[in-house]
FIZANU-789199 format. One record per residue (C-alpha): residue in three letters; residue number from 1; x, y, z. Coordinates in Angstrom, 2 decimals, always signed. Each point is the difference from the previous one (the first is absolute). Example, Ala and Ser with C-alpha at 12.3 -4.5 7.8 and 13.67 -1.06 7.14 Angstrom:
[site 'Ala', 1, [+12.30, -4.50, +7.80]],
[site 'Ser', 2, [+1.37, +3.44, -0.66]],
This chain:
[site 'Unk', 1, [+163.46, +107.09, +59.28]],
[site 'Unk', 2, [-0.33, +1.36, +3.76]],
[site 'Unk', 3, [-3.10, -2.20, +0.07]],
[site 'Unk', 4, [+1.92, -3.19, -1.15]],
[site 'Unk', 5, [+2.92, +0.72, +2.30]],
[site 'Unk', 6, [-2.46, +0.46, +3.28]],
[site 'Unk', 7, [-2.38, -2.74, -0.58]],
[site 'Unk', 8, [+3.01, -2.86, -2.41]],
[site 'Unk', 9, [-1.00, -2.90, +1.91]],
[site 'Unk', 10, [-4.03, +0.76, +0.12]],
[site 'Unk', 11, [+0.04, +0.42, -3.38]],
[site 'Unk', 12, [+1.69, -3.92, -0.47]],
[site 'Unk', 13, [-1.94, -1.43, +2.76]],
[site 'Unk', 14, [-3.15, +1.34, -2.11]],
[site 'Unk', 15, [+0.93, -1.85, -3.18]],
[site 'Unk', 16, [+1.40, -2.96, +1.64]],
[site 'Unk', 17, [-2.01, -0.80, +2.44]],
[site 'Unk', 18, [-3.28, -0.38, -2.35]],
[site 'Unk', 19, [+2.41, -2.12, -2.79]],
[site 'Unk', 20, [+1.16, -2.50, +2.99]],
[site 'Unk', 21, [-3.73, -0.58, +0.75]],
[site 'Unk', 22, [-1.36, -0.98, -3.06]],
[site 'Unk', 23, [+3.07, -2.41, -0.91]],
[site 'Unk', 24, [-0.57, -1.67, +3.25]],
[site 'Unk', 25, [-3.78, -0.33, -0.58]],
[site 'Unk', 26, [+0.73, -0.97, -3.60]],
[site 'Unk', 27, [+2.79, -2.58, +1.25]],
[site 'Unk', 28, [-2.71, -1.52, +2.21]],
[site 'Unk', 29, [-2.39, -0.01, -2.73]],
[site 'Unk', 30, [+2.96, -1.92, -2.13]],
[site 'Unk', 31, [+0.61, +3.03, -2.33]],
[site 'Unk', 32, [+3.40, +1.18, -0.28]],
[site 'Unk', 33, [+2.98, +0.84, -2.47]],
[site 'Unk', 34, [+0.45, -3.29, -1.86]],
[site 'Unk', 35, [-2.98, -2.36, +1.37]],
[site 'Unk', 36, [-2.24, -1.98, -2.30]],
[site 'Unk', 37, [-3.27, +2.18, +1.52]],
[site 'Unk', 38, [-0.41, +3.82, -0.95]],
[site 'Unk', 39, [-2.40, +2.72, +0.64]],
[site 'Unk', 40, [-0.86, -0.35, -3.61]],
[site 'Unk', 41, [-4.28, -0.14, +0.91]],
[site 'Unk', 42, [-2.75, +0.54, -2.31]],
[site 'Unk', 43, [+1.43, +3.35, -1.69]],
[site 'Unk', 44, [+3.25, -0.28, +0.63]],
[site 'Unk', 45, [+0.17, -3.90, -1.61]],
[site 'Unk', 46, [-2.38, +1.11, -2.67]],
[site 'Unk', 47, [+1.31, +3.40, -0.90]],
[site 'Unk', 48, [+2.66, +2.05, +1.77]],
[site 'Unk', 49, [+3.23, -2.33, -0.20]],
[site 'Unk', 50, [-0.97, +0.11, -3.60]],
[site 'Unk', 51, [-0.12, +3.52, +0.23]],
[site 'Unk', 52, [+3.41, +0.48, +1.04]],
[site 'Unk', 53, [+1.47, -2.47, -2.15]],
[site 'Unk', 54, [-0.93, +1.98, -3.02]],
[site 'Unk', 55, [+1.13, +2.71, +1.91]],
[site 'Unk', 56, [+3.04, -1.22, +0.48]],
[site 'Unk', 57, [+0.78, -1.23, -3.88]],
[site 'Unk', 58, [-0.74, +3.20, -0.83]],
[site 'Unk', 59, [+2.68, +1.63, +2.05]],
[site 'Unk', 60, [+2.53, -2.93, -1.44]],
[site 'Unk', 61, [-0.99, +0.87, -3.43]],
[site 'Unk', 62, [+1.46, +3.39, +0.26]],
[site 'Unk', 63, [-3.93, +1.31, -0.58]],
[site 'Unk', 64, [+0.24, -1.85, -3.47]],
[site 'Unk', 65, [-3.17, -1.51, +0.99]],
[site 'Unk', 66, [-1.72, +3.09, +0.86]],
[site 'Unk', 67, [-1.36, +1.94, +3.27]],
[site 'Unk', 68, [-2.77, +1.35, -2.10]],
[site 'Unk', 69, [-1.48, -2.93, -1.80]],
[site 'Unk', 70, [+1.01, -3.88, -0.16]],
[site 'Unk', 71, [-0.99, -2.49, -1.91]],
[site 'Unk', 72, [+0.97, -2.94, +2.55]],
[site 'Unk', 73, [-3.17, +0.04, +1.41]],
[site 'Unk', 74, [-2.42, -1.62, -1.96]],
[site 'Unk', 75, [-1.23, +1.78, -3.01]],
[site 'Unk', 76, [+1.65, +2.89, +1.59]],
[site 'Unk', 77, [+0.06, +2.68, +3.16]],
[site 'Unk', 78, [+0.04, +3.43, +0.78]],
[site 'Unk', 79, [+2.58, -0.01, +2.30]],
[site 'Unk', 80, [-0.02, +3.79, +0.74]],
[site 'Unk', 81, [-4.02, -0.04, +1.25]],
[site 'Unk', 82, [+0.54, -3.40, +1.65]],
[site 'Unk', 83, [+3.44, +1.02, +2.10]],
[site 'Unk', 84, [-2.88, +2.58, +1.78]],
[site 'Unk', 85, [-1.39, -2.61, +2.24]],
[site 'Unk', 86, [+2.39, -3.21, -0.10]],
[site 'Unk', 87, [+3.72, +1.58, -1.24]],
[site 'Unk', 88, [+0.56, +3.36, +2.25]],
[site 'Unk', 89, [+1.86, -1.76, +3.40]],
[site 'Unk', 90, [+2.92, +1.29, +1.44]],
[site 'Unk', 91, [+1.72, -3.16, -0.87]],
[site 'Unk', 92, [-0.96, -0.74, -3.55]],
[site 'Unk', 93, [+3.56, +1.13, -0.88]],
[site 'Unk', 94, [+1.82, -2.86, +2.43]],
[site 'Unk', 95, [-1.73, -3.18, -2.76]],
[site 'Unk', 96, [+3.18, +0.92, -2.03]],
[site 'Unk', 97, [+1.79, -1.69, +2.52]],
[site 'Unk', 98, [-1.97, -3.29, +0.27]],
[site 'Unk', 99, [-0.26, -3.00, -2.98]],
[site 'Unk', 100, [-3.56, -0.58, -1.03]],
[site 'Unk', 101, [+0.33, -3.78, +2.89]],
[site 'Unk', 102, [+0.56, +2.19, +2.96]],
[site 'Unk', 103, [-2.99, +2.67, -0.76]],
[site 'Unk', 104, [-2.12, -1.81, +2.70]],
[site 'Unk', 105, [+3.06, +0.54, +2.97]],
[site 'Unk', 106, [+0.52, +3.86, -1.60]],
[site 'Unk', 107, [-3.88, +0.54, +0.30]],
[site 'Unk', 108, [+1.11, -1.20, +4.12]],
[site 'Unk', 109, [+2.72, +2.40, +0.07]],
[site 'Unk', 110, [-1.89, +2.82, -1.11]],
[site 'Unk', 111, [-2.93, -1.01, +2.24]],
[site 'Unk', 112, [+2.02, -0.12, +3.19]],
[site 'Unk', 113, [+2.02, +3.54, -1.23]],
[site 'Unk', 114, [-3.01, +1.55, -0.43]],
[site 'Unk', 115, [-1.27, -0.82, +3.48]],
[site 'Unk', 116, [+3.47, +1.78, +1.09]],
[site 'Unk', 117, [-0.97, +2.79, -2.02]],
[site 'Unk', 118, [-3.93, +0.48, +0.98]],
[site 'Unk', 119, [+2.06, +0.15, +4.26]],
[site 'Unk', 120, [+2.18, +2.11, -1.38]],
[site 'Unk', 121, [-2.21, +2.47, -1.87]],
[site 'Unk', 122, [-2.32, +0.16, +3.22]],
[site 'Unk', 123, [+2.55, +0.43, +2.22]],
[site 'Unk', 124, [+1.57, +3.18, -1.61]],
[site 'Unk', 125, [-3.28, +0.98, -0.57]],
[site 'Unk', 126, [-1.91, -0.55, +3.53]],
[site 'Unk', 127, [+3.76, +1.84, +1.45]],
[site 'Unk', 128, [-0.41, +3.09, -1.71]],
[site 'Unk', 129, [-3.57, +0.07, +0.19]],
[site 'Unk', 130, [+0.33, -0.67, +3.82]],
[site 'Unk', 131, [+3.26, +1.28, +1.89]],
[site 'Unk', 132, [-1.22, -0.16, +3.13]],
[site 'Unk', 133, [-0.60, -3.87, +0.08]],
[site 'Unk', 134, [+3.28, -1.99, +0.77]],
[site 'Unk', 135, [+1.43, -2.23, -2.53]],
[site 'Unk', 136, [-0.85, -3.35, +1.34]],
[site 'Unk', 137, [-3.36, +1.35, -0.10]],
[site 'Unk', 138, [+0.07, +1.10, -3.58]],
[site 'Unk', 139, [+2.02, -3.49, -0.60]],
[site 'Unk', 140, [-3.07, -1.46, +1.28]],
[site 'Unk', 141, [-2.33, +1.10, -1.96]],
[site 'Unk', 142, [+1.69, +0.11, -3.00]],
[site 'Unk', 143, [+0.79, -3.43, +0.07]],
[site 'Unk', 144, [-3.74, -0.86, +1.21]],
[site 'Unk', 145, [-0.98, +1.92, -3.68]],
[site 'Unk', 146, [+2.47, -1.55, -1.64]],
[site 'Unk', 147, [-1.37, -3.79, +1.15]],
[site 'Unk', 148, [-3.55, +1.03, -0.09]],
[site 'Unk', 149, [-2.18, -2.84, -0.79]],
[site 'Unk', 150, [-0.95, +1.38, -3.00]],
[site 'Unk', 151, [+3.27, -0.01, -1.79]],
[site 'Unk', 152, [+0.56, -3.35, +1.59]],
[site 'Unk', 153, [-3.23, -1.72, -1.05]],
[site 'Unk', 154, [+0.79, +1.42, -3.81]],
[site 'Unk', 155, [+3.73, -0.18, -0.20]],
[site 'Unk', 156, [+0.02, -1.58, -3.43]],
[site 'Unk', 157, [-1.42, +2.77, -1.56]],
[site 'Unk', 158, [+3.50, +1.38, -0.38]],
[site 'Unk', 159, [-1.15, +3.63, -1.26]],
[site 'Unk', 160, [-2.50, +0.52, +2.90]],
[site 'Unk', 161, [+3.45, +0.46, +1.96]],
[site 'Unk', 162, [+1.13, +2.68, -1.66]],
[site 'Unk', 163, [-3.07, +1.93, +0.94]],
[site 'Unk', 164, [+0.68, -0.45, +3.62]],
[site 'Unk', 165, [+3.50, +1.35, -0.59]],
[site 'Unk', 166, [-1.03, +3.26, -1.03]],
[site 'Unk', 167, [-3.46, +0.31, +1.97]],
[site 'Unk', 168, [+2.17, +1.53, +3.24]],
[site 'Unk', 169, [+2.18, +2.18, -1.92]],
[site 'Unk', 170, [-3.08, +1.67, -1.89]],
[site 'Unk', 171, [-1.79, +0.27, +3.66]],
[site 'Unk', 172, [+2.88, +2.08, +1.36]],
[site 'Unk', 173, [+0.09, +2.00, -3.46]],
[site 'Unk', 174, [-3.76, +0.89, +0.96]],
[site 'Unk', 175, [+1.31, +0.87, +3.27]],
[site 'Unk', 176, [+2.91, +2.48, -1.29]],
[site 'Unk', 177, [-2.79, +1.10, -2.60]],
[site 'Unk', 178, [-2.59, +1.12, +2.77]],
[site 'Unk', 179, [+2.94, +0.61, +2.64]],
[site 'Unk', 180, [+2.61, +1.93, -1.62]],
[site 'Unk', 181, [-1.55, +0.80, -3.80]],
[site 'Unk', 182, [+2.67, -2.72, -1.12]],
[site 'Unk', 183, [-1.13, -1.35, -2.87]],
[site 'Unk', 184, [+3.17, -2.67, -1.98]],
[site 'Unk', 185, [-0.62, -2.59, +2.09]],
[site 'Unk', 186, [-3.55, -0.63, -0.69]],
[site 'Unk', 187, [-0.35, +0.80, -3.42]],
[site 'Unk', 188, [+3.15, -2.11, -0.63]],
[site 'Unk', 189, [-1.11, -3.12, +1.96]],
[site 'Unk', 190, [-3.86, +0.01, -1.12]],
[site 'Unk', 191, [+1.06, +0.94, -3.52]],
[site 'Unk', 192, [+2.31, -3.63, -0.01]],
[site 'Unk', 193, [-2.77, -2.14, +1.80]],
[site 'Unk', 194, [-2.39, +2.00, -2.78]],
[site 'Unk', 195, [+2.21, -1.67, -2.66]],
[site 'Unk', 196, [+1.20, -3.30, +1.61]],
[site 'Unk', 197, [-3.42, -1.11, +0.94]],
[site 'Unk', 198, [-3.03, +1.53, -1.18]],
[site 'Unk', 199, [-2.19, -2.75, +1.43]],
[site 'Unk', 200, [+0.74, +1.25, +3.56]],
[site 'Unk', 201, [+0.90, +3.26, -0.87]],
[site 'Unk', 202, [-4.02, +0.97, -0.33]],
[site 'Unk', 203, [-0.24, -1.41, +3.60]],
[site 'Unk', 204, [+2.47, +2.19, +1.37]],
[site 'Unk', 205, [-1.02, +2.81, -1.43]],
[site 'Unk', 206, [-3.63, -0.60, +2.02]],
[site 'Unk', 207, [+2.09, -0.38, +2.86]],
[site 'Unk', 208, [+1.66, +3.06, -0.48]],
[site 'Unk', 209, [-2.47, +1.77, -0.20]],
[site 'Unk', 210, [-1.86, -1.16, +3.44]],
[site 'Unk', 211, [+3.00, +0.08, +1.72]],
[site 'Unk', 212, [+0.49, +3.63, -0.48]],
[site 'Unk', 213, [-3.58, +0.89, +0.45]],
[site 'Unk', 214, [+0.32, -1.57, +3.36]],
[site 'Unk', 215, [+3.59, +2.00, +0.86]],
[site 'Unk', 216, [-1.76, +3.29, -1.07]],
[site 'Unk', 217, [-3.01, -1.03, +3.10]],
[site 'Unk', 218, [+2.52, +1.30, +2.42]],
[site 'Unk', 219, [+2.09, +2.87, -1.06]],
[site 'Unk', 220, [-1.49, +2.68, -1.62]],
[site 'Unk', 221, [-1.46, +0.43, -3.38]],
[site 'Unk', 222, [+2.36, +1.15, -2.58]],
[site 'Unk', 223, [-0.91, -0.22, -3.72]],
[site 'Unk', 224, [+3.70, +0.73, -0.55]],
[site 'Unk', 225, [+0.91, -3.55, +1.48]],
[site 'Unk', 226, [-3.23, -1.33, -2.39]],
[site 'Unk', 227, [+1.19, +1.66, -3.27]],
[site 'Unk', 228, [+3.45, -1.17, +0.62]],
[site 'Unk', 229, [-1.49, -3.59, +0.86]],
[site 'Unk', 230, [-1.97, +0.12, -3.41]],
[site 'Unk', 231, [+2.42, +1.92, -2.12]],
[site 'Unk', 232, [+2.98, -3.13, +0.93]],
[site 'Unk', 233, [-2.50, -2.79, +0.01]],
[site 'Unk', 234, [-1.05, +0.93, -3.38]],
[site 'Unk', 235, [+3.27, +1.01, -1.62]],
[site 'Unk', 236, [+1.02, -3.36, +1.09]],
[site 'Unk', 237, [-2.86, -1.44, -1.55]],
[site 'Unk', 238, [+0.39, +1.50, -3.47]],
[site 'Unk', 239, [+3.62, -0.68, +0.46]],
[site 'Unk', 240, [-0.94, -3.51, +0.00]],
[site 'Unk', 241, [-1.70, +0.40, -3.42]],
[site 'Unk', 242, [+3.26, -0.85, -1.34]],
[site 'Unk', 243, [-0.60, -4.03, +1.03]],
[site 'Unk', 244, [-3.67, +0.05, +0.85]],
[site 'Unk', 245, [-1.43, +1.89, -3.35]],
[site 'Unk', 246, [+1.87, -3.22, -2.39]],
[site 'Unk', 247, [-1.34, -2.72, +2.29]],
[site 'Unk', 248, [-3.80, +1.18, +0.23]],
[site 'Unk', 249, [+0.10, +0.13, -3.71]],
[site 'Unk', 250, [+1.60, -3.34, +0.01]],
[site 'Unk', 251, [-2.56, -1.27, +2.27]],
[site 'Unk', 252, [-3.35, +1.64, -2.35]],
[site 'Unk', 253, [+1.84, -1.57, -2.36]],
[site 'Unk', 254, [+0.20, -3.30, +0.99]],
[site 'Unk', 255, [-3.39, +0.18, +1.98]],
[site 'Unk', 256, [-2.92, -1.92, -2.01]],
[site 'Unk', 257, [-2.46, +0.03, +3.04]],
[site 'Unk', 258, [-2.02, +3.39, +0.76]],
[site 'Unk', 259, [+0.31, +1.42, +3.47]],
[site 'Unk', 260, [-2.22, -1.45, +2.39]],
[site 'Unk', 261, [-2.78, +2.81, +1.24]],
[site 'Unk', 262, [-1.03, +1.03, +3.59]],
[site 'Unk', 263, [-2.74, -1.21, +1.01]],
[site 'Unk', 264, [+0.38, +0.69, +3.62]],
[site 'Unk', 265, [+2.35, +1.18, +2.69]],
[site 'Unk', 266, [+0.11, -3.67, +1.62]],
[site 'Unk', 267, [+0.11, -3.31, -2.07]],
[site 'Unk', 268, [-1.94, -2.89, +1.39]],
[site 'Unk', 269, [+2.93, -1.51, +2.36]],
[site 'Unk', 270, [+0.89, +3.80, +1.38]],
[site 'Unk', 271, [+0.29, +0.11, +3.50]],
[site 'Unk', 272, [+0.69, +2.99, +2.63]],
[site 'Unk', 273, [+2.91, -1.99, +1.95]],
């Protein structure tokens, strides 16, 4: 609370500022709440405002229709595995309040909120991480994260967000981890992106792994701060198990190729830079 008090109007000015930006860029791109053009590209036409349709009859049916299993979806759907890659946002919840018409200006919404979020996250993140730095310094880089050209260039991809909303907050539990033998944080957050989004959850957890390989180049050694590092990161991951064990036996399941094999460490169009 003393850290919401001190730093109230940072902390707004971190989710707003990102949210005003993209629904001026969007405006000027003709996408906004209401107009006849949406961010609905390639996946997002194809697949994800599907997604949350079904999602959202669900919720309306009173879970008649099932959070495990529904037969909706063609000959049917494992809803359980499948809610591991395209079903775990933050926002899921907020289709209960839309009609199956508006999906495409509640997949804007949560695509602008979610921008506000990722500034957000950073911000309280980079802060605590960094005291020292003033907050229109922190401001600016947490909104410069927040609009990196990444998440711009794939904004469609609604659940890629969500990653970006917890990336900072699991940094600065690695931090409290190696820092102060604090340990909640970054089980809690790596555990949820574990579960929300396995496809970039693997990715992470490479990252993780560098990253505090190159923190432990300058201070000194301590196998204390590695077994805590491995002990959380692989609680988390067995945690996880929970989502991740039903949707890999979903996916053998379903799976009627064979796994390519390695020939080589680079494929014919790899390239250094």
């Amino acid at each position: 609370m003393k850290f919401i008090k001190k730093n109230k109007w940072a902390l707004l000015a971190s989710f707003f500022i990102p949210l005003i930006l993209m629904v001026i860029v969007l405006a000027m791109t003709g996408i906004y709440w209401g107009s006849s053009r949406s961010i609905l590209a390639g996946d997002a036409y194809h697949q994800y405002v599907a997604i949350h349709s079904l999602y959202r009859n669900i919720l309306h049916s009173g879970g008649s229709q099932g959070f495990l299993y529904t037969f909706t979806s063609g000959l049917g759907l494992n809803l359980y595995a499948f809610s591991a890659y395209y079903m775990g946002s933050f926002l899921m919840p907020f289709t209960f309040f839309f009609d199956v018409k508006s999906m495409p200006d509640a997949l804007y919404l949560f695509t602008i909120i979610k921008f506000g979020l990722i500034g957000l996250s950073s911000f309280v993140s980079f802060k605590n991480m960094y005291q020292k730095l003033s907050n229109l310094t922190v401001l600016s880089i947490s909104t410069a994260f927040a609009l990196m050209s990444f998440l711009t260039s794939q904004l469609e991809i609604t659940m890629w967000l969500d990653v970006f909303i917890l990336l900072p907050l699991i940094i600065w539990g690695l931090h409290r981890l190696m820092d102060e033998r604090k340990r909640w944080l970054y089980f809690v957050s790596l555990l949820i992106l574990f579960i929300q989004n396995y496809y970039f959850g693997f990715m992470v957890a490479i990252f993780l792994v560098l990253y505090f390989l190159a923190r432990m180049t300058y201070e000194k050694w301590s196998w204390t701060k590695v077994l805590d590092f491995v002990v959380s990161s692989t609680l988390a991951g067995i945690a996880s198990l929970i989502m991740l064990l039903p949707m890999y036996l979903d996916l053998k399941s379903n799976n009627s190729d064979a796994l390519s094999t390695l020939s080589g460490i680079f494929t014919e169009n790899s390239h250094l830079f």
